[in-house]
DSSP file (Angstrom, degrees, kcal/mol; ACC not computed):
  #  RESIDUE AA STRUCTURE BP1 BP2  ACC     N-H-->O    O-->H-N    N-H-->O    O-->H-N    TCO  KAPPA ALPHA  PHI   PSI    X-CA   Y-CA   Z-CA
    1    1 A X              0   0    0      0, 0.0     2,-0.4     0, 0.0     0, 0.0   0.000 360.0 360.0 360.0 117.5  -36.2  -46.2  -35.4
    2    2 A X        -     0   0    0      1,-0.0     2,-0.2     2,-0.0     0, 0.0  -0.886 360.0-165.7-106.4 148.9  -35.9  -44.1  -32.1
    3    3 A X    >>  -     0   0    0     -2,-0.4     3,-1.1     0, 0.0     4,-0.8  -0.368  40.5 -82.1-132.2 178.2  -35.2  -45.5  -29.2
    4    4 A X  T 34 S+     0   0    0      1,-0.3     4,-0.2    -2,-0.2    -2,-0.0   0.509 120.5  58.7-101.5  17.4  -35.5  -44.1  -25.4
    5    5 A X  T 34 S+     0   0    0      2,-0.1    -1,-0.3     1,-0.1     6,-0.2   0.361  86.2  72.4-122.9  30.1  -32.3  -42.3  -25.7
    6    6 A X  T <4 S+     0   0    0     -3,-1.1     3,-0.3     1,-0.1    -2,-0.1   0.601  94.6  52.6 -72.8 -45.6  -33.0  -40.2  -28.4
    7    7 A X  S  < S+     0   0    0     -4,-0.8     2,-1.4     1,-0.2    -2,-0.1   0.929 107.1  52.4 -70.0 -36.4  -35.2  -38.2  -26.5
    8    8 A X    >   -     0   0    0     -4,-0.2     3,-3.4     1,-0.1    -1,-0.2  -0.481  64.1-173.9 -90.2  74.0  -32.8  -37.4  -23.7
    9    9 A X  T 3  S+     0   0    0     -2,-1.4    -1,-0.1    -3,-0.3    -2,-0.0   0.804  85.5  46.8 -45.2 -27.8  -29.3  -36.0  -25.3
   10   10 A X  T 3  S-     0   0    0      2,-0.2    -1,-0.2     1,-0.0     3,-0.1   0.512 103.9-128.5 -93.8  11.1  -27.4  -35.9  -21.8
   11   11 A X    <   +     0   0    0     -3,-3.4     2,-0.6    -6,-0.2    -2,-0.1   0.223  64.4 130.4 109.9 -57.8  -28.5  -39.4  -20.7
   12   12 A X        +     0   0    0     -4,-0.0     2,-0.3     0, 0.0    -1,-0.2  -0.640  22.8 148.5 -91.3 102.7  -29.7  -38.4  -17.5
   13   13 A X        -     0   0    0     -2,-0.6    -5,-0.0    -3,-0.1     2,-0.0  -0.981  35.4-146.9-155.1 125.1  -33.0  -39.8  -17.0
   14   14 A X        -     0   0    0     -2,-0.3     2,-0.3     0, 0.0     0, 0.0   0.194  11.1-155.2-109.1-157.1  -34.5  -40.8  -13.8
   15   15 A X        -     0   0    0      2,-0.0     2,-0.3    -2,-0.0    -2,-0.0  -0.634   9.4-150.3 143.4 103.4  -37.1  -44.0  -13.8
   16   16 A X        -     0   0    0     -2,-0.3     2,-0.5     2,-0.0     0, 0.0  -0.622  14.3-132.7 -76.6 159.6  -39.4  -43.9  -11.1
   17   17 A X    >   -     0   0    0     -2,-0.3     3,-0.7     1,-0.1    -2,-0.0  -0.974   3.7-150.8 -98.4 125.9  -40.5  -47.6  -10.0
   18   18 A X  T 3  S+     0   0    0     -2,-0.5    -1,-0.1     1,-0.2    -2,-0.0   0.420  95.6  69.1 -89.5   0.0  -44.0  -47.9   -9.6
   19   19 A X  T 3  S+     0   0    0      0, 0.0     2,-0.2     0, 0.0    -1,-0.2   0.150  81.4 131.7 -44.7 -13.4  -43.8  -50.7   -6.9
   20   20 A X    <   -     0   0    0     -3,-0.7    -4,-0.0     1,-0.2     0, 0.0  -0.389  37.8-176.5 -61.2 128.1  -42.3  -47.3   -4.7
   21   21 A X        +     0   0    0     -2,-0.2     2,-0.2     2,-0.0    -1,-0.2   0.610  63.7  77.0 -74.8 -23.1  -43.8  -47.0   -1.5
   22   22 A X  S    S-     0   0    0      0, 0.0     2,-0.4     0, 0.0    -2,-0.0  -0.574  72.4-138.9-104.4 155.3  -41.9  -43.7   -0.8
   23   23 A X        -     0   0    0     -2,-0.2    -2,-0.0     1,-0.0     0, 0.0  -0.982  21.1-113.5-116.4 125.3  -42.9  -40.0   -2.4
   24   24 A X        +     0   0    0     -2,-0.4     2,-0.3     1,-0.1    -1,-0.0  -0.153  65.6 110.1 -36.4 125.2  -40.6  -37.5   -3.6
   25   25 A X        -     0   0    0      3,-0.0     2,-1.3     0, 0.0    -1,-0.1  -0.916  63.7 -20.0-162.1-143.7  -40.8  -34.5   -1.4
   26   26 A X        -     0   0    0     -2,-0.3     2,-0.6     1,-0.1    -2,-0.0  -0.582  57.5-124.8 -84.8 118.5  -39.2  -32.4    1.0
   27   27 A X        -     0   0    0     -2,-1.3     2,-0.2     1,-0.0    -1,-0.1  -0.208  33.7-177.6 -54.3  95.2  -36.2  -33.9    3.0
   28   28 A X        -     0   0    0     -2,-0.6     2,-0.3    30,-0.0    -1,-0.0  -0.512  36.1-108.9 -80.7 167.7  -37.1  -33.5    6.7
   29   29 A X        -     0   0    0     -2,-0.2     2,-0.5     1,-0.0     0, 0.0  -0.800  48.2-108.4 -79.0 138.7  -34.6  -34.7    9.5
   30   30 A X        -     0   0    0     -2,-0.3    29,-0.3     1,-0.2    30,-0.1  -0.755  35.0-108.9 -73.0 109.3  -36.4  -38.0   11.0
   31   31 A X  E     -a   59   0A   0     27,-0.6    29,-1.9    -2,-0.5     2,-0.6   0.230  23.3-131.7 -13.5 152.2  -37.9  -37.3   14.6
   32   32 A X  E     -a   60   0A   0     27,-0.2    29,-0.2     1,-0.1    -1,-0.1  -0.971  28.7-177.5-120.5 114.4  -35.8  -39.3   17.8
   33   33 A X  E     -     0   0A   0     27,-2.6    28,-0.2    -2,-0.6     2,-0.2   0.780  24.9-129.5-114.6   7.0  -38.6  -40.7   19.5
   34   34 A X  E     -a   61   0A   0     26,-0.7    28,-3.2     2,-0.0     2,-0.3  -0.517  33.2 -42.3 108.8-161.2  -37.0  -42.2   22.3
   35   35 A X        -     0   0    0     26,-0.2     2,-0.2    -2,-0.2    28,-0.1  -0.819  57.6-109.2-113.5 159.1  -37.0  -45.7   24.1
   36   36 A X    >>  -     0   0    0     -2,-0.3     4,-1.1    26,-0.2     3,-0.9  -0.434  30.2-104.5 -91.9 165.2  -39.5  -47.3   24.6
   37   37 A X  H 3> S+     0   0    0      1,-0.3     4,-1.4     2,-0.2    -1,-0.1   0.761 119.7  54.2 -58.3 -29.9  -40.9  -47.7   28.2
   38   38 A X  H 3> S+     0   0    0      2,-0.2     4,-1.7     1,-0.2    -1,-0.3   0.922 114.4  43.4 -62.1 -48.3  -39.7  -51.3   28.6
   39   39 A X  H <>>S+     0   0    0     -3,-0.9     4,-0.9     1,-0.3     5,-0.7   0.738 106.2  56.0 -70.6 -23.5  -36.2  -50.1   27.7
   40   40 A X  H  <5S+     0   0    0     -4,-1.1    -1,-0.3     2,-0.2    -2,-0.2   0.760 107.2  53.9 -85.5 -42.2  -36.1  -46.8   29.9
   41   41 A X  H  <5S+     0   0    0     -4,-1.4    -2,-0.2     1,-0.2    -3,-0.1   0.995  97.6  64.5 -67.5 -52.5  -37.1  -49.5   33.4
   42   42 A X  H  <5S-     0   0    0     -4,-1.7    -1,-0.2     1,-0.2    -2,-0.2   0.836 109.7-141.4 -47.2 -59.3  -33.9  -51.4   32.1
   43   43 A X  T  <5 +     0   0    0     -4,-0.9    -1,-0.2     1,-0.1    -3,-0.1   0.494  51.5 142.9 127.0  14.5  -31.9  -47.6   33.3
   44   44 A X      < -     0   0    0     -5,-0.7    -1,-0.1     1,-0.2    -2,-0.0  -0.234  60.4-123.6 -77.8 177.5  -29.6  -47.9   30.2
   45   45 A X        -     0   0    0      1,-0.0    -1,-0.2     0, 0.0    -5,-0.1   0.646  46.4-108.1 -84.8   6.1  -28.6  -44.8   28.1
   46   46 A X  S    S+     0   0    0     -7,-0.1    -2,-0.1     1,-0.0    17,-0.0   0.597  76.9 136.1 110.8  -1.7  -29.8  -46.0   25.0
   47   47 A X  S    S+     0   0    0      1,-0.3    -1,-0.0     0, 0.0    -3,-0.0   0.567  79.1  27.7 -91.1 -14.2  -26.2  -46.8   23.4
   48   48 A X  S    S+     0   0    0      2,-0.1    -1,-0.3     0, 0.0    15,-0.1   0.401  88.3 117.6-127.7  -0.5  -26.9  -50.2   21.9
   49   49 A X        -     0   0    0     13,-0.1    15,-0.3     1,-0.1    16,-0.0  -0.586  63.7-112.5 -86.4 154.3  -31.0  -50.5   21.1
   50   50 A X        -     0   0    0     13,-0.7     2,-0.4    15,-0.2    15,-0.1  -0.063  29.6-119.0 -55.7 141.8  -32.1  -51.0   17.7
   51   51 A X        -     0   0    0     11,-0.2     2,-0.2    13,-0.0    11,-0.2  -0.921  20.3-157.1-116.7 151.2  -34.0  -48.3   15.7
   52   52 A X  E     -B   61   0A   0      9,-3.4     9,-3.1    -2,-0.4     2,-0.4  -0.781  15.3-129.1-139.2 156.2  -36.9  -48.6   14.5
   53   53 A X  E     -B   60   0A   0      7,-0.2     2,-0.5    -2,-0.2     7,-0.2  -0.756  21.6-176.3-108.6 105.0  -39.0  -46.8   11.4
   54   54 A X  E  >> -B   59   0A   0      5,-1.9     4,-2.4    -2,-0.4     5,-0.7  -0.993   9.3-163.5-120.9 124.3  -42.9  -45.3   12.5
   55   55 A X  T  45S+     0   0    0     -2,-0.5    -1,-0.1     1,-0.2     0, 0.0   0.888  86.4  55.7 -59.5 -64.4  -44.6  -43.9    9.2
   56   56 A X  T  45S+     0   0    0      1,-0.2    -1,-0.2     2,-0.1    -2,-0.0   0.551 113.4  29.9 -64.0 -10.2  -46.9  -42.3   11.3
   57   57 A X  T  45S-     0   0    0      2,-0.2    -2,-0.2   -26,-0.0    -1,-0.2   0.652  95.4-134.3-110.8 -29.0  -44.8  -40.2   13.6
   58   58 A X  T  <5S+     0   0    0     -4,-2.4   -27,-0.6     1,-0.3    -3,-0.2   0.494  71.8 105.1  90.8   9.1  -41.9  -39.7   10.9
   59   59 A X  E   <S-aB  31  54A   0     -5,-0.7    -5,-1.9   -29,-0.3     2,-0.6  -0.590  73.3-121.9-123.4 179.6  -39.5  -40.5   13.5
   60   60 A X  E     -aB  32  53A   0    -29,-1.9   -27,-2.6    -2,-0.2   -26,-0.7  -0.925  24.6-177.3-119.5 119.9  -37.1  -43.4   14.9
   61   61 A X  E     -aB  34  52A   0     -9,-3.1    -9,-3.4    -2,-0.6   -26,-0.2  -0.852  19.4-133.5-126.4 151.3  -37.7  -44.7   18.5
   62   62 A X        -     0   0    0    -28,-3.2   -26,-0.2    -2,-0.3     2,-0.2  -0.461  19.8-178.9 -92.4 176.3  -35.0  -47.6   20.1
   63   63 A X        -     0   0    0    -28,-0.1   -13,-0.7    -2,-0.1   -26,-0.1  -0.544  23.1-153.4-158.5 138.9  -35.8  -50.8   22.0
   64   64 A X  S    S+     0   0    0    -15,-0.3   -13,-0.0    -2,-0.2   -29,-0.0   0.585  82.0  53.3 -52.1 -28.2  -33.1  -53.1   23.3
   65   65 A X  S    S-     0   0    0      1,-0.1   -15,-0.2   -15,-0.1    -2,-0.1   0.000 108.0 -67.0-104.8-141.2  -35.7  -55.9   23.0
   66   66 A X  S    S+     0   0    0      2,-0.0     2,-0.4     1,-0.0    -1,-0.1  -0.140  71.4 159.5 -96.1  25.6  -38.1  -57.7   20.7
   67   67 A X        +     0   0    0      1,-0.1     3,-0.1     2,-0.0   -31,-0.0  -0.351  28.7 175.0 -72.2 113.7  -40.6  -54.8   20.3
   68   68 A X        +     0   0    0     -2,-0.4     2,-0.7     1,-0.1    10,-0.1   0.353  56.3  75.4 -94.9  23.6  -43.0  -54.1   17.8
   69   69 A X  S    S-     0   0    0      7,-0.1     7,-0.2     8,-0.1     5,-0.2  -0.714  76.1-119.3-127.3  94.1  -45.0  -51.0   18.8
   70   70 A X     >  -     0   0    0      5,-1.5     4,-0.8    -2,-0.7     3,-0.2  -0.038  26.1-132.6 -38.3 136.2  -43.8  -47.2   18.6
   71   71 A X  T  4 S+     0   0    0      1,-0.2    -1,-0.2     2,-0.1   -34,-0.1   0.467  95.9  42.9 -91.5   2.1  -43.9  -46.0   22.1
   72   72 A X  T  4 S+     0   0    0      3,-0.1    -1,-0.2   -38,-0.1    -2,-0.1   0.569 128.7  16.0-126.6  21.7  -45.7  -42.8   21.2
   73   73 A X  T  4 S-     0   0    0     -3,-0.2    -2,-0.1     2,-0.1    -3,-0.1   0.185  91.3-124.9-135.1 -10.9  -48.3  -43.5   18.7
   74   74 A X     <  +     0   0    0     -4,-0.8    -3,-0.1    -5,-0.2    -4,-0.1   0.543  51.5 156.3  63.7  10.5  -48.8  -47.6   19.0
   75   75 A X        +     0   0    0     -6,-0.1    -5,-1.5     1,-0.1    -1,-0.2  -0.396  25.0 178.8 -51.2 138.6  -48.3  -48.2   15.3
   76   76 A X        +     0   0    0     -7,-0.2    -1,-0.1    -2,-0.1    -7,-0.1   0.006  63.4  85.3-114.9  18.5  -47.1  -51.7   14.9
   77   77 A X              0   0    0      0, 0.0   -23,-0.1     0, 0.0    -8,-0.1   0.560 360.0 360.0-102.3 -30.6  -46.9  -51.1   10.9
   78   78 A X              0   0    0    -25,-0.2   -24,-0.2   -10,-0.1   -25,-0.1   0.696 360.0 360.0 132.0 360.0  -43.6  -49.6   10.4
């Protein structure tokens, strides 16, 4: 009877999850995409808004407020 550490002698054996939304690849540095226009009128430097994740730009843009739209592509996705 073999079992599924038989094949692997050190152990070390990765298990992708097929549920993964993310792809192995090359580690880039995430893009700063800035605040968003509402947040730039306020005049702050930026030192407390939240960041937020756009898929499509690869980068992280703030908002102090309730904002769902990346201020340089208009994704609302993520």
């Amino acid at each position: 009877m073999s079992g599924p550490s038989d094949d692997d002698e050190g152990g070390d054996c990765v298990i992708r999850f097929p549920q993964s939304r993310t792809r192995p690849g090359p580690a880039e540095p995430a893009r700063n995409l800035g605040l968003t226009p509402l947040s730039r009128a306020v005049g702050s430097s930026g030192r407390a808004a939240k960041g937020h994740w756009c898929s499509r730009c690869r980068g992280i843009w703030y908002s102090y407020f309730l904002e769902a739209e990346c201020p340089v592509c208009g994704n609302r996705q993520g």
